[in-house]
FIKOLZA-1660 file (N, C-alpha, C; in steps of 0.1 Angstrom, whole numbers, plus 5000, padded with zeros to 4 digits):
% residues 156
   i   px   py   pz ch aa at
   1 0997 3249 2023  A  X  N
   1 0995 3237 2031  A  X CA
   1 0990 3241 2045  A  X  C
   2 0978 3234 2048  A  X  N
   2 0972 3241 2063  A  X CA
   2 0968 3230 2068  A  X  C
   3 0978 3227 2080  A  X  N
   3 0971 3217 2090  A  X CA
   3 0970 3215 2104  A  X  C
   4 0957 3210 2111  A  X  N
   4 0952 3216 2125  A  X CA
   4 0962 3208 2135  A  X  C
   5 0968 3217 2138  A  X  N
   5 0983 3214 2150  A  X CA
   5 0977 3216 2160  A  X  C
   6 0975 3207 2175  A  X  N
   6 0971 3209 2187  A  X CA
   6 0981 3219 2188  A  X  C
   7 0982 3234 2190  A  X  N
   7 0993 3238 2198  A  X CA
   7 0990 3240 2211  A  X  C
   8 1002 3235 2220  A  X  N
   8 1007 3234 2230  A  X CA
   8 1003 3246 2241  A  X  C
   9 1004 3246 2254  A  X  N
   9 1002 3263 2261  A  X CA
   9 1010 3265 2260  A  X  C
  10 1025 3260 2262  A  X  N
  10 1037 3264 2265  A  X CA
  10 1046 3261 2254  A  X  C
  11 1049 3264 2242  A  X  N
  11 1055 3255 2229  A  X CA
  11 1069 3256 2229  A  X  C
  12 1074 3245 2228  A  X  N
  12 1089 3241 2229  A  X CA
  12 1096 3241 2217  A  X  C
  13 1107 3239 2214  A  X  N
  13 1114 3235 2203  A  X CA
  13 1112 3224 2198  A  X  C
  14 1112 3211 2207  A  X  N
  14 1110 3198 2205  A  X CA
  14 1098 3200 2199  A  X  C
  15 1084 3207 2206  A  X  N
  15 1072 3206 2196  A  X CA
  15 1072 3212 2183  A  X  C
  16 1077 3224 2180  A  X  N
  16 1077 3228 2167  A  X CA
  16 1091 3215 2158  A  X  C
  17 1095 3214 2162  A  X  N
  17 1102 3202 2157  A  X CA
  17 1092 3191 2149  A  X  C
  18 1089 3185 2159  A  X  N
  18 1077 3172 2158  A  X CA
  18 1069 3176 2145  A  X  C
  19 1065 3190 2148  A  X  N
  19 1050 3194 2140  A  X CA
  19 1058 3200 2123  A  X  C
  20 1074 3203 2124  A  X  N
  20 1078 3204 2109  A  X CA
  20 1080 3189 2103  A  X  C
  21 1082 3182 2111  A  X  N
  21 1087 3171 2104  A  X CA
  21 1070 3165 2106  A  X  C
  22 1059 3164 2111  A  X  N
  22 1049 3159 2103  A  X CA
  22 1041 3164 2091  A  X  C
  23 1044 3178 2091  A  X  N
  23 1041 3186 2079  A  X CA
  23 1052 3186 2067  A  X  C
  24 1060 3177 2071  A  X  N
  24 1068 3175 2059  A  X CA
  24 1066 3160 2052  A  X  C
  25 1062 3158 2062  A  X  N
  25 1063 3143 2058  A  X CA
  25 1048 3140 2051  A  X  C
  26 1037 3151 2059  A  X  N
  26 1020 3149 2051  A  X CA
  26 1025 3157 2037  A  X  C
  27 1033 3168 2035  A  X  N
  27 1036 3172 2022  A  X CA
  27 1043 3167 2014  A  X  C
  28 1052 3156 2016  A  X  N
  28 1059 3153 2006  A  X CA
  28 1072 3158 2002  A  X  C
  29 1075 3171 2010  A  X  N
  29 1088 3173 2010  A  X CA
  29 1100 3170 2011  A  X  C
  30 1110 3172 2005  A  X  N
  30 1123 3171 2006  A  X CA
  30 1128 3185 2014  A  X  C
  31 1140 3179 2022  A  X  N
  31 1149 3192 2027  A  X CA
  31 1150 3204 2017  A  X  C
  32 1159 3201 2003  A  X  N
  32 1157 3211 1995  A  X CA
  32 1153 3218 1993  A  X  C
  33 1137 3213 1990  A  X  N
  33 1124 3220 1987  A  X CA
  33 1122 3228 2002  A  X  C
  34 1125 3226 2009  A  X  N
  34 1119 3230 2019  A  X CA
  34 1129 3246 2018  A  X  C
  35 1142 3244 2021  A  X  N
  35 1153 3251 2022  A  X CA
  35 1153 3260 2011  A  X  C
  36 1150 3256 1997  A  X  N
  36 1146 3263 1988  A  X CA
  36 1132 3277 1992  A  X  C
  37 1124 3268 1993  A  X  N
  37 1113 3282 1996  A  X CA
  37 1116 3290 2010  A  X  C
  38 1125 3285 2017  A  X  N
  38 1128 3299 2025  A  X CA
  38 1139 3306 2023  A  X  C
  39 1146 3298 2010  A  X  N
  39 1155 3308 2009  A  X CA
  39 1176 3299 2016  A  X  C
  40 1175 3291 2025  A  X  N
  40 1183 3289 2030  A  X CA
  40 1193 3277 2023  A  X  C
  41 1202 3272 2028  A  X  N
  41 1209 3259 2026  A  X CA
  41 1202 3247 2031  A  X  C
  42 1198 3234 2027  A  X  N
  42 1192 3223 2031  A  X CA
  42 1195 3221 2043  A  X  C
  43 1213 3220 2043  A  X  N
  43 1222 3217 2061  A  X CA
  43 1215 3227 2067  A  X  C
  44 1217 3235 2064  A  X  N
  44 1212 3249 2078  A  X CA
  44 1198 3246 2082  A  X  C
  45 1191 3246 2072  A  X  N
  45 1174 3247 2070  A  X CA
  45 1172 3234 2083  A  X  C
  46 1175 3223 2081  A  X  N
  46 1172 3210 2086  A  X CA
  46 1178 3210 2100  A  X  C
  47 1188 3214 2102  A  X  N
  47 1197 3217 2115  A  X CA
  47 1195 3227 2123  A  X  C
  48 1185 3237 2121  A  X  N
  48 1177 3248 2129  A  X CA
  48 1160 3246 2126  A  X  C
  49 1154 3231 2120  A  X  N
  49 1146 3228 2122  A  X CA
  49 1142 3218 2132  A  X  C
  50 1156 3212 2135  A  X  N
  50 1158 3203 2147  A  X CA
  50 1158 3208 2158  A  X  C
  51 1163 3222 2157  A  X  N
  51 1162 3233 2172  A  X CA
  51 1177 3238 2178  A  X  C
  52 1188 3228 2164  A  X  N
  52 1201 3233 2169  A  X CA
  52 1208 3247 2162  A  X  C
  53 1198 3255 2152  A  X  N
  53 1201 3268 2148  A  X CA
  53 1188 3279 2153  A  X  C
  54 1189 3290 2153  A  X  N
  54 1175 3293 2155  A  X CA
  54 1175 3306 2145  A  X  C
  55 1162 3304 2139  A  X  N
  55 1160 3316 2129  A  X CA
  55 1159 3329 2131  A  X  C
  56 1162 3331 2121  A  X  N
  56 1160 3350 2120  A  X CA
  56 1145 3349 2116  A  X  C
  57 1142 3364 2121  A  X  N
  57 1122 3364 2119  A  X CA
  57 1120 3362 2110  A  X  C
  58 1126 3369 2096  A  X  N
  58 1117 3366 2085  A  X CA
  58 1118 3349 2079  A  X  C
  59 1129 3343 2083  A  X  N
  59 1132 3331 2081  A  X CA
  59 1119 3319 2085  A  X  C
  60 1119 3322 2097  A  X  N
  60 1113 3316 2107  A  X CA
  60 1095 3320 2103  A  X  C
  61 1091 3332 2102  A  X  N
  61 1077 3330 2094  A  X CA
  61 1076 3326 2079  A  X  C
  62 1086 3323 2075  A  X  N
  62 1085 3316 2058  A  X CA
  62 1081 3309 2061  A  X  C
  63 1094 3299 2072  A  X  N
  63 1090 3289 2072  A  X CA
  63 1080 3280 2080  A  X  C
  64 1069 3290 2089  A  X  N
  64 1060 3287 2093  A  X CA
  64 1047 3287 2085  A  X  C
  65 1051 3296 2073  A  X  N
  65 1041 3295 2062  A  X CA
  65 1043 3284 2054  A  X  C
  66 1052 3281 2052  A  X  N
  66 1056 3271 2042  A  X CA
  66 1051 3257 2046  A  X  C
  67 1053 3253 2058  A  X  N
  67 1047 3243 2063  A  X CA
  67 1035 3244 2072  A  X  C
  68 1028 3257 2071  A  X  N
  68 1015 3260 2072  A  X CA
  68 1014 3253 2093  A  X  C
  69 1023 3260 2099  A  X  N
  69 1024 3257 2113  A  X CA
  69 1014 3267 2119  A  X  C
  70 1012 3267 2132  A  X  N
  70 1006 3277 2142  A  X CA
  70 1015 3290 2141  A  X  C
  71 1011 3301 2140  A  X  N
  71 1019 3313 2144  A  X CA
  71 1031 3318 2156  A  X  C
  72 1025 3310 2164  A  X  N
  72 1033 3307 2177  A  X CA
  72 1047 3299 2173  A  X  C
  73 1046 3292 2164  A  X  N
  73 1059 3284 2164  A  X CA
  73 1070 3297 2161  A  X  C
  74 1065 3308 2156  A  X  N
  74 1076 3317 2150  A  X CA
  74 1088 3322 2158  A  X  C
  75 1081 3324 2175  A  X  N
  75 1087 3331 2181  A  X CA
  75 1098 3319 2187  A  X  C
  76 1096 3304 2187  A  X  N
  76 1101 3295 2192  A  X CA
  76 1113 3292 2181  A  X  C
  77 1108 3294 2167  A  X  N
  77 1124 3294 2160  A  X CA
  77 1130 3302 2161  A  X  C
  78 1129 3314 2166  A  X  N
  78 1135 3324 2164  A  X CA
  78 1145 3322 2178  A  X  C
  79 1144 3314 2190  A  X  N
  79 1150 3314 2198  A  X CA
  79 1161 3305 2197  A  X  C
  80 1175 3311 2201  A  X  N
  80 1191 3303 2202  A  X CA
  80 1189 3294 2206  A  X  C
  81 1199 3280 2198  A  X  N
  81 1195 3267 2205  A  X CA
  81 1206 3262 2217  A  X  C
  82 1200 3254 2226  A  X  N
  82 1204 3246 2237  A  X CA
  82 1208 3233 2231  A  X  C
  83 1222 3235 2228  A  X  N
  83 1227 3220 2222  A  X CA
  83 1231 3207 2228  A  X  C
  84 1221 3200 2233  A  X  N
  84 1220 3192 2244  A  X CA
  84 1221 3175 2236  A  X  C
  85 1231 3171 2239  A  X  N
  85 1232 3155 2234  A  X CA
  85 1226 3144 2242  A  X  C
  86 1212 3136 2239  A  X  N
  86 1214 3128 2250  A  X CA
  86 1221 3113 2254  A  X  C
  87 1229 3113 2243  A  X  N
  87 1243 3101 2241  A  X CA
  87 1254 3104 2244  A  X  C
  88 1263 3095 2248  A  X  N
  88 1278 3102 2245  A  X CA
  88 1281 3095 2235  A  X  C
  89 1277 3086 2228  A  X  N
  89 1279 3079 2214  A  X CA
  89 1268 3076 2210  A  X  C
  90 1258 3084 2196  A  X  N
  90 1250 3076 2190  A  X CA
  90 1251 3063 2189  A  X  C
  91 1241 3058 2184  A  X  N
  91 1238 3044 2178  A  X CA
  91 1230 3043 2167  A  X  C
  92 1226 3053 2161  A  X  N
  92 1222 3056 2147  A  X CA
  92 1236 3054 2138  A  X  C
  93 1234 3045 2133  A  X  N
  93 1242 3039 2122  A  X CA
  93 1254 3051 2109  A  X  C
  94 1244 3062 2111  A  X  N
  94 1250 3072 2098  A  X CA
  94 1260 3081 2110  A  X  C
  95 1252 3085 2119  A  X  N
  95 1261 3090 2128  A  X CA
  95 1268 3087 2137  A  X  C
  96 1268 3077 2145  A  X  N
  96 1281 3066 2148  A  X CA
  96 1293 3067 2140  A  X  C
  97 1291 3067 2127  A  X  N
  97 1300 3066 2117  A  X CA
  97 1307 3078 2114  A  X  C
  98 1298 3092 2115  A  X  N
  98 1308 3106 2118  A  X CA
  98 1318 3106 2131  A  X  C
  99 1309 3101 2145  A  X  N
  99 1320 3101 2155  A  X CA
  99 1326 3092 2156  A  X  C
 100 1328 3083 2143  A  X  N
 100 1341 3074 2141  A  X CA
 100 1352 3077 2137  A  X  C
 101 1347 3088 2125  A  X  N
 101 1358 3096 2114  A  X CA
 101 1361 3104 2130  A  X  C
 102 1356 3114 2133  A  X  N
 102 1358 3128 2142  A  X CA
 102 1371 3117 2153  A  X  C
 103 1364 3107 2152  A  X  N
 103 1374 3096 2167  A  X CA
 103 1391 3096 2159  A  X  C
 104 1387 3085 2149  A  X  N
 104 1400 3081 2140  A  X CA
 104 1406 3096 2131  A  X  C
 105 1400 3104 2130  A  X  N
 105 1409 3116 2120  A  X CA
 105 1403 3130 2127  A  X  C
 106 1399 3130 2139  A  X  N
 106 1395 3143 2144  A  X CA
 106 1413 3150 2149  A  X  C
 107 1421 3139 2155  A  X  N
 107 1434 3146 2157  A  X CA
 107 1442 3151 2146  A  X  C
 108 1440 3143 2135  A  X  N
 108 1445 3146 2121  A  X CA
 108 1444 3162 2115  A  X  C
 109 1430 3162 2117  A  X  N
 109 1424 3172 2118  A  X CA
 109 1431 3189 2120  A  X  C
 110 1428 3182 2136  A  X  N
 110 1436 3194 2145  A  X CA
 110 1447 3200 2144  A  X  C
 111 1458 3191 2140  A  X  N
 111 1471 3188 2137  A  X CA
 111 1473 3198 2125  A  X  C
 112 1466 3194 2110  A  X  N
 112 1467 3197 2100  A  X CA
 112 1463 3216 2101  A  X  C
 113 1449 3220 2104  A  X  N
 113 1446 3226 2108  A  X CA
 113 1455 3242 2117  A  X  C
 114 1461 3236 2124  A  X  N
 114 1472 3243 2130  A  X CA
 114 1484 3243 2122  A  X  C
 115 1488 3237 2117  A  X  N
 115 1500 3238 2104  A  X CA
 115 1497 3246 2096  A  X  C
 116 1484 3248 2091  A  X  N
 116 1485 3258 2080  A  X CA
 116 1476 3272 2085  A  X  C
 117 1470 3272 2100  A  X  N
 117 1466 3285 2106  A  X CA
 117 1467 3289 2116  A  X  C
 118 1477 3281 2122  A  X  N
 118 1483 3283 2136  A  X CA
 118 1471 3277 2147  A  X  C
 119 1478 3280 2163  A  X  N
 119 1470 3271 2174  A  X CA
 119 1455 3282 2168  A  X  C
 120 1441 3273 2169  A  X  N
 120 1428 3279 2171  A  X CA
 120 1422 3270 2164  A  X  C
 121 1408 3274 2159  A  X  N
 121 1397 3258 2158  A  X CA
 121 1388 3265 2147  A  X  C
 122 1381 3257 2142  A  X  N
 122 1370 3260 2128  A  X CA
 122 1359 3259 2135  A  X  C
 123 1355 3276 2134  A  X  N
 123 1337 3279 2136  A  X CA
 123 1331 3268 2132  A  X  C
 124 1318 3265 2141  A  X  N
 124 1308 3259 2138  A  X CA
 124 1296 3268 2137  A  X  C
 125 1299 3281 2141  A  X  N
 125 1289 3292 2138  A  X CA
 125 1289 3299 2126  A  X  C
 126 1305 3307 2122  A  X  N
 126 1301 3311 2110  A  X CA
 126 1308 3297 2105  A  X  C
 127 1299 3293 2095  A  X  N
 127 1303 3278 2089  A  X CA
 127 1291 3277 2080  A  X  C
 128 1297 3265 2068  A  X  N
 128 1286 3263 2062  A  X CA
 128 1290 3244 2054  A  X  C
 129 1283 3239 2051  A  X  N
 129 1284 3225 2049  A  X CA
 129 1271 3220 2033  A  X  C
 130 1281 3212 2027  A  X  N
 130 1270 3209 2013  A  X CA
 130 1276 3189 2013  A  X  C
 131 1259 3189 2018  A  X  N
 131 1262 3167 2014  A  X CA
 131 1261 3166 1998  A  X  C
 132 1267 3161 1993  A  X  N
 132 1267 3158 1977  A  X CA
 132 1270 3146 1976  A  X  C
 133 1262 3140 1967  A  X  N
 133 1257 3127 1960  A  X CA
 133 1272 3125 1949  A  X  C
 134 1284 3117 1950  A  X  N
 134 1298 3118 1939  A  X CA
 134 1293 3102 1933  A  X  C
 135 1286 3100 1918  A  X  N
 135 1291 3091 1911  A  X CA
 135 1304 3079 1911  A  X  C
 136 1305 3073 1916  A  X  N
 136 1316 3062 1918  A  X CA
 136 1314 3049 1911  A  X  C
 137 1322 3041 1903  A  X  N
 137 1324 3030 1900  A  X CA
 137 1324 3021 1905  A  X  C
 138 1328 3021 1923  A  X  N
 138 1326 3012 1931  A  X CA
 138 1314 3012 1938  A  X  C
 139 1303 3024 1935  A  X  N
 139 1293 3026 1948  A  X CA
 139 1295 3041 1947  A  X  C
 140 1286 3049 1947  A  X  N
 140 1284 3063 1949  A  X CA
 140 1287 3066 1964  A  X  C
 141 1295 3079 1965  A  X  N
 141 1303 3083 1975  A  X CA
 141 1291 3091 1980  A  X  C
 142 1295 3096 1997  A  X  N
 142 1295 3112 2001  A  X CA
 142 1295 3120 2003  A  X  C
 143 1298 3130 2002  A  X  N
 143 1308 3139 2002  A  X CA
 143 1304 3149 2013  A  X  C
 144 1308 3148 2018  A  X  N
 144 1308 3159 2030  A  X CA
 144 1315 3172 2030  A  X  C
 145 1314 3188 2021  A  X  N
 145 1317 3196 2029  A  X CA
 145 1318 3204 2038  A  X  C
 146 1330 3209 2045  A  X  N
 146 1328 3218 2055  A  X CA
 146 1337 3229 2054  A  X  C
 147 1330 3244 2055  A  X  N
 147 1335 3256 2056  A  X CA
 147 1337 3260 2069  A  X  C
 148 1342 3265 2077  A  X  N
 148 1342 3273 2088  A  X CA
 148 1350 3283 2090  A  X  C
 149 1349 3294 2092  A  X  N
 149 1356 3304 2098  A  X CA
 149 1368 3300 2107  A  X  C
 150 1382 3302 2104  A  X  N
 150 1395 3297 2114  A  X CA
 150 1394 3310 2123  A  X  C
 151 1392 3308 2140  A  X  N
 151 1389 3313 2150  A  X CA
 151 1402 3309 2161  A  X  C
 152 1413 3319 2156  A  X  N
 152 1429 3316 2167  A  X CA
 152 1424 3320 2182  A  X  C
 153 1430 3316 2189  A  X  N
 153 1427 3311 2204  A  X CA
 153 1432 3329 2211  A  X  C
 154 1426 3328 2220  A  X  N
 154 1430 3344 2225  A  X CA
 154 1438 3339 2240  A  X  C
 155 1449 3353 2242  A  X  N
 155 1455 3352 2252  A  X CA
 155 1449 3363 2259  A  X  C
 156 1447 3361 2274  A  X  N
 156 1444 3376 2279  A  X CA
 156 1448 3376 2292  A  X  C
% end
């Protein structure tokens, strides 16, 4: 798939961003598929295509092949992301609804969390997450997992 991308003089994250999700969207892909041919997890794949992970080289020219980007985008995934919110509460309806749960059961959380690994918090770095589709009788569920590394708090 080859398509003529103005690129930018100065190329940003946000541009390579814009330019996977038009090439995804003129191809017809799915996350999967996409995550599939480089090799990765859908969650990861999608979440450092938005600019909040950043790729390792060979990752990052798959995936500039894959979606047939400018060469230049490579060096721009490859760079650590700046995780910059510009809400303090979405208003996207799916996500409003995570910092609902994180609001009502984030202390739960915490709580439980420390009972069974003492004071410290679950990596968001080494971590890994699978959305799954659960068959239900009332309405098909979602299923949100989450892995993370338990990271105890240091004294020094």
């Amino acid at each position: 798939m080859k398509d003529n991308f103005e690129v930018p003089t100065m190329m940003t994250k946000d541009d390579v961003t814009m330019m996977i999700l038009s090439a995804k969207k003129q191809a017809g892909l799915t996350w999967e598929e996409i995550a599939g041919k480089i090799g990765m997890s859908p969650v990861w794949t999608h979440s450092a295509c938005m600019g909040m992970n950043g790729f390792s080289k060979d990752k990052a020219e798959a995936l500039v092949s894959v979606m047939g980007l400018p060469q230049e985008a490579v060096g721009v995934l490859e760079e650590p992301p700046t995780k910059v919110w510009e809400q303090s509460v979405p208003t996207d309806p799916c996500i409003y609804r995570l910092y609902e749960i994180v609001g009502v059961y984030g202390p739960t959380i915490k709580a439980l969390i420390e009972e069974k690994f003492g004071t410290g918090i679950m990596s968001a770095i080494d971590f890994d997450m699978q959305v799954v589709r659960v068959p239900h009788p009332k309405g098909d569920r979602v299923k949100i997992e989450m892995s993370g590394k338990y990271l105890a708090y240091n004294a020094w």
